[in-house]
N, C-alpha and C positions, 0 to 999 in steps of 0.2 A: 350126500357127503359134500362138506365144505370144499370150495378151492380158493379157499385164504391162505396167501403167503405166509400168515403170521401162525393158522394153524400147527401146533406138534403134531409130529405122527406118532406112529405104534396103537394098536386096536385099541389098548384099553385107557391110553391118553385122551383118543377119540371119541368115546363112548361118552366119559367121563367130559368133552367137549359138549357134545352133542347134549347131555343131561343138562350141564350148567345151561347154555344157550336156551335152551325149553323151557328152563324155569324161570329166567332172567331179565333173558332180552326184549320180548311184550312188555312184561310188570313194571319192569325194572331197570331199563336200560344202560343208565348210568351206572347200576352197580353189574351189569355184563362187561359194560366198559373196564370198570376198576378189574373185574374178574381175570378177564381177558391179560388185562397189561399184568397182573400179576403175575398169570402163566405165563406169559412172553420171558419173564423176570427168570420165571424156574425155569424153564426150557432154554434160553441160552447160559445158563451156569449149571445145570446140572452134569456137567462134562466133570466138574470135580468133585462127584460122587461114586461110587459103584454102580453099574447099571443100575440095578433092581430101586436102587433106592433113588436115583436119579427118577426114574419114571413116576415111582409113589409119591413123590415133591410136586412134579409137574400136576398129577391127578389131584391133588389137596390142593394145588394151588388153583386149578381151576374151580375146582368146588368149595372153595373155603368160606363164599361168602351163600351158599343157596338155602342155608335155614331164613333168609327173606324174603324166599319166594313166598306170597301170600299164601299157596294151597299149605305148606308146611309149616308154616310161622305160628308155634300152637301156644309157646310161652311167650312167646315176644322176643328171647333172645337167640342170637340167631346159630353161635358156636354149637348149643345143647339140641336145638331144633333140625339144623343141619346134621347134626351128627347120628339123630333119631331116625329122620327118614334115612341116608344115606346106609343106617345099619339095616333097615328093614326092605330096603331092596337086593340087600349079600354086596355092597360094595368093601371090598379089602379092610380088615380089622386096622391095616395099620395106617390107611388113609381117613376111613374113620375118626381114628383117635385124633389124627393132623387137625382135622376139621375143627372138630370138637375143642380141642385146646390151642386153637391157632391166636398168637398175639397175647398170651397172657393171659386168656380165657378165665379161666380161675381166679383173678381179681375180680374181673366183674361179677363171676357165679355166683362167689362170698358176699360182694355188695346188693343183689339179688336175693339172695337165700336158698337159692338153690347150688352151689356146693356138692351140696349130697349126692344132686341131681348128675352134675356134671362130674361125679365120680363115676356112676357107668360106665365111662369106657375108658380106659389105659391112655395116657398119653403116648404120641409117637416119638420113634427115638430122639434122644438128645440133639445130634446132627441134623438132622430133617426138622426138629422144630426151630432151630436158629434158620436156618436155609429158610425156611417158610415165613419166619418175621423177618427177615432180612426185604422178601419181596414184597410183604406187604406193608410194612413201613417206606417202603420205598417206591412206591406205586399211587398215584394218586387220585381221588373216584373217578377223573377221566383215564383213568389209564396212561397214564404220563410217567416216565420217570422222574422222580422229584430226592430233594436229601429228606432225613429223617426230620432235622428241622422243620421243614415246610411239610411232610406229612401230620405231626404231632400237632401245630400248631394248625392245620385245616381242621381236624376231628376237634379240638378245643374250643376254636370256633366256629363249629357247624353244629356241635350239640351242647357247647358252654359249659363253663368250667363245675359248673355247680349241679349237672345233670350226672347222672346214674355213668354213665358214659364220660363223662369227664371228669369224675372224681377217681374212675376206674384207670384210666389211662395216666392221670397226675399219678395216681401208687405204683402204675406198673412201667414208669416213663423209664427209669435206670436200667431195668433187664430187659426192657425194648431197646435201648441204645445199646447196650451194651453186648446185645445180640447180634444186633445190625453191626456194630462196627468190626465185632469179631469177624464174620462173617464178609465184610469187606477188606478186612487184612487178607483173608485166605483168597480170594477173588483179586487180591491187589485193587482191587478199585479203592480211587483216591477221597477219602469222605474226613473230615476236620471234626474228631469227636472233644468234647466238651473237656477243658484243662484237668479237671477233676474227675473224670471218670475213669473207673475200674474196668481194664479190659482184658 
């Protein structure tokens, strides 16, 4: 057992700690990093959720990026990969789904062709999946808090606009923002969304 100040508690936050870490932090370090500050993200705002679903936020959020651990990376992407193992070891259908469809998933599924693929599992609720892009737009692969600006703009130029991943992100950029900023109204935190956007 961790004695990180930054770690959540509750068993199954834990667990769900413990997992992510194992898969992560060898391979992958810097995407543990991002992981990590993501959960940091849900764990202090989950106070404006209901329990139950406060905890399910925080668990999605630590595992939202572990379809890249190498041993489960079986398509390459990592929403459908993560979501595959995470369901084959009985992890929570509604964490699951988080996984699975975190950040607009389904842009990129369609730009892949797997789609179909990534219909397998239910998306999680409405609320939790804003709460969820909220932190990972706002999370950046060191684990920094950053604006959505500077999150969108690192992924564009870290995989380039004309990549599978950047043409996925350019389509899903409005109901990324637009999630994030809701989501910052309800949080009060102070974020300057674009003159034009629908929120």
């Amino acid at each position: 057992m961790s004695a990180d100040p930054q770690r959540p508690r509750g068993r199954e936050v834990s667990a769900a700690w413990d997992l992510a870490e194992g898969m992560l932090s060898g391979p992958l370090p810097r995407r543990w990093l991002h992981s990590q500050g993501v959960c940091r993200q849900a764990d202090i705002n989950q106070g404006q959720l209901q329990p139950i679903d406060g905890e399910i936020l925080v668990q999605a959020a630590v595992l939202h990026d572990v379809g890249y651990a190498p041993d489960v990376a079986i398509t390459g992407f990592h929403p459908l990969d993560g979501a595959r193992y995470l369901k084959s070891i009985g992890v929570d259908d509604r964490v699951v789904g988080l996984v699975a469809h975190h950040s607009c998933a389904r842009v990129e599924a369609a730009e892949r062709g797997l789609g179909p693929d990534l219909a397998e599992f239910e998306p999680g609720p409405a609320q939790l999946t804003e709460f969820l892009i909220f932190c990972d737009m706002t999370t950046s692969p060191d684990g920094v808090t950053v604006s959505v600006d500077e999150r969108l703009a690192e992924i564009l130029d870290r995989y380039g606009p004309y990549s599978v991943v950047g043409r996925s992100i350019t389509s899903a950029e409005p109901e990324l923002r637009a999630a994030t900023y809701r989501v910052a109204r309800r949080l009060a935190v102070r974020i300057r969304p674009a003159p034009d956007l629908q929120i």
